[in-house]
N, C-alpha and C positions, 0 to 999 in steps of 0.2 A: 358296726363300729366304724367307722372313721376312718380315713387312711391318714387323711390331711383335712387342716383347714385353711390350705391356700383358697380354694373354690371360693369358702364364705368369704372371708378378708377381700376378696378382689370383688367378690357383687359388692360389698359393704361400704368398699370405696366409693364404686360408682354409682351408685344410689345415694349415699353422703353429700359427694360433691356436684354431683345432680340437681341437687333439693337444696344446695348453700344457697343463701342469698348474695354472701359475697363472692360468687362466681356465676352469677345470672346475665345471662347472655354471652356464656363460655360451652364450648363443644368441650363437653366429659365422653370421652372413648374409654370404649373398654378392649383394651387391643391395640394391635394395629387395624389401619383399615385400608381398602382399595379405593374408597371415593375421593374422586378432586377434591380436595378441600383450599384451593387456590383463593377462593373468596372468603372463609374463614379467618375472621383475625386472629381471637384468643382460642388457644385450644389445653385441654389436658388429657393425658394420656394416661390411663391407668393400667399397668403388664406392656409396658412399650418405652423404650428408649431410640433416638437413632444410635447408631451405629454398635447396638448391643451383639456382642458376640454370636452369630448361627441363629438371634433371630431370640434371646434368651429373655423370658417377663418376669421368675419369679429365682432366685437360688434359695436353695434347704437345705436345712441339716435338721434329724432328727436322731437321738437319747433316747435309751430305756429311763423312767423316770425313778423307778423302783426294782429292785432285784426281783425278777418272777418277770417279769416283762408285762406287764397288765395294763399298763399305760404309759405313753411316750411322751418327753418332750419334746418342742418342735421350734425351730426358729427359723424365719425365714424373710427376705427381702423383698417385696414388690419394688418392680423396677418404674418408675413412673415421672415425665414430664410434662412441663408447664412450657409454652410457645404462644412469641406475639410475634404476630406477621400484617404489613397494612399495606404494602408495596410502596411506600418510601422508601428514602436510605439513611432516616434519621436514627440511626441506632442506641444514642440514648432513651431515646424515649420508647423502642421495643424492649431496651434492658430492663428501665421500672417497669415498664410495663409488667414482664413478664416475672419479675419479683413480686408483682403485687397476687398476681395469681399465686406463684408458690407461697408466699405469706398465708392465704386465704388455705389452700393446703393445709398448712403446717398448724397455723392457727385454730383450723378445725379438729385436729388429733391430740390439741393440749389440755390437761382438764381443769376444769375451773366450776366453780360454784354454780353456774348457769349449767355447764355443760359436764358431769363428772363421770358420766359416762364414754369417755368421745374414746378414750386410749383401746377402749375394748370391742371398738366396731359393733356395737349393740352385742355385745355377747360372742361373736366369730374368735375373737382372741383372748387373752386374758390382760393383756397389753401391747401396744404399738408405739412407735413415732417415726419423726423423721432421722435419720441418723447421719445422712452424707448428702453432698447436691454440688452437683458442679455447673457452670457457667458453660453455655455455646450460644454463641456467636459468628456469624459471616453477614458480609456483602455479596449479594447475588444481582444474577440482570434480572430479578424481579423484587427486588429492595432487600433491607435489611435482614434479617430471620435470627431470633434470639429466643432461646430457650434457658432454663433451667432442667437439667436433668436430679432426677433424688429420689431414695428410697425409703421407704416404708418401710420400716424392720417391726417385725412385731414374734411373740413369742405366744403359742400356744398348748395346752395339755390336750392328747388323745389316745 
């Protein structure tokens, strides 16, 4: 039995937005990572935030779903970011940028007639989306750097 389906949701993601078309030619992390990515423009980050508390990818909370306890509900947040970086210091144009990636995100977890499966991460959850996203932005002595930060909430039975 299951403890969690953080595990799947977070491969789910990244195999998702791996294989978008509308994120072709974007570095999908799963994680943090130790490599330079100083030459990377667009990046997505899935179980990673900067400045996430102690280093934190996913929060949970899990319910008895039923009296007897036999199966749990489960909710929980993947922590995950979109970043454009080109080493200018046009920051408009890392901001769309990096909205377009989150768009592309978001847009892939909404369901629709083409896609009516998307909320459920092929079966890992029972439903998902995005729920919150916040705006970062600096000037550095290596240009611009503009992300979206925002989480995946999704709700699962185990």
């Amino acid at each position: 039995m299951a403890t969690s389906r953080i595990p799947a949701a977070i491969d789910a993601l990244v195999a998702r937005w791996t294989a978008l078309p509308a994120l072709a030619g974007v570095l999908v992390l799963d994680g943090p990572t130790t490599t330079d990515l100083t030459k990377v423009q667009d990046l997505v980050y899935v179980g990673w935030q900067p400045n996430a508390e102690n280093g934190i990818a996913v929060e949970m909370q899990q319910d008895f779903a039923h009296i007897g306890g036999y199966t749990r509900d489960e909710r929980f947040d993947i922590l995950c970011f979109a970043e454009s970086w080109t080493g200018d210091f046009d920051i408009k144009a890392r901001r769309t940028r990096s909205f377009e990636l989150f768009a592309a995100c978001e847009n892939d977890l909404r369901a629709s007639g083409a896609n009516p499966a998307a909320p459920n991460l092929g079966g890992a959850v029972l439903f998902s989306g995005i729920t919150q996203a916040s705006l970062f932005q600096q000037q550095t002595d290596k240009g611009a750097q503009v992300g979206v930060a925002f989480r995946v909430s999704c709700t699962a039975r185990i």
